[in-house]
C-alpha positions in Angstrom: 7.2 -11.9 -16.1 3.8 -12.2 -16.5 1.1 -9.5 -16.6 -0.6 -10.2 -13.6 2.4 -9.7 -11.7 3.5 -6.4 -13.9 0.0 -5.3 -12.9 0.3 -6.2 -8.8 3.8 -3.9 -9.2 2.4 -1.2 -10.9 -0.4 -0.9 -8.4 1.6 -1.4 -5.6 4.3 1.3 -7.1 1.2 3.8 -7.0 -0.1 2.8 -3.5 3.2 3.7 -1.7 3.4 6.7 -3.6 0.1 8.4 -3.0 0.4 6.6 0.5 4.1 8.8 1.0 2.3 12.0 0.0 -0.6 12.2 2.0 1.0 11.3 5.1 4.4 13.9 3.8 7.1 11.2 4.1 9.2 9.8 1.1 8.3 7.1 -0.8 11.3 5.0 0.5 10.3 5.8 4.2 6.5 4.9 2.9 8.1 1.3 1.6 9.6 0.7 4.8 6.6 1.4 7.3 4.1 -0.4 5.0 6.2 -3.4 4.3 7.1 -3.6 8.1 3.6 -3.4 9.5 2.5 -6.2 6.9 0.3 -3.9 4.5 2.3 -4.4 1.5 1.9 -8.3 2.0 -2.1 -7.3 2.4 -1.9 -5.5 -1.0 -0.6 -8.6 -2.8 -2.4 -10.9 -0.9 -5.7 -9.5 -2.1 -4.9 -7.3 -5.5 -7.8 -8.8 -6.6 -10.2 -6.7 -4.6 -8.3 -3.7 -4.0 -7.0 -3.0 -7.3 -11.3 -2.5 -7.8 -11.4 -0.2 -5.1 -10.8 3.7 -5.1 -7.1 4.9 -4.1 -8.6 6.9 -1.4 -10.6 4.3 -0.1 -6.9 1.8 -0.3 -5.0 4.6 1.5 -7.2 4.9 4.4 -7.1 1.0 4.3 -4.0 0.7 4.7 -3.3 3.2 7.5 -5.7 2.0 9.5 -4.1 -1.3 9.3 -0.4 -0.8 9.9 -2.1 1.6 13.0 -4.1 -1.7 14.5 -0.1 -3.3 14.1 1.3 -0.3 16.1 2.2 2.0 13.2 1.7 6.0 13.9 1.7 7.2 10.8 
């Protein structure tokens, strides 16, 4: 596997967990909503950028966007 894509996992790995605790769901039920709304396939999409950005800033990123997709998280 190369190290780009050991990096993308990694990163991902830490987004759904920080994602999980600030909204106080597991990181399974964090997997499911963000892969279901399309965020996780945002995340990989563009790793390029967020991986740049602050966790914070990625977080509130993300919620926003499964929320404009109908998540209520």
């Amino acid at each position: 596997m190369s190290k780009l894509m050991l990096d993308k996992i990694e990163y991902l790995v830490l987004l759904v967990a920080e994602f999980a605790s600030r909204s106080k769901v597991s990181e399974s039920m964090a997997y499911r909503y963000l892969s279901q709304y399309g965020a996780l396939a945002l995340c990989d999409k563009h790793y390029n950028v967020m991986h740049t950005l602050s966790v914070d800033e990625n977080i509130q990123t993300l919620r926003e966007y499964c929320q404009r997709r109908g998540g209520n998280l």
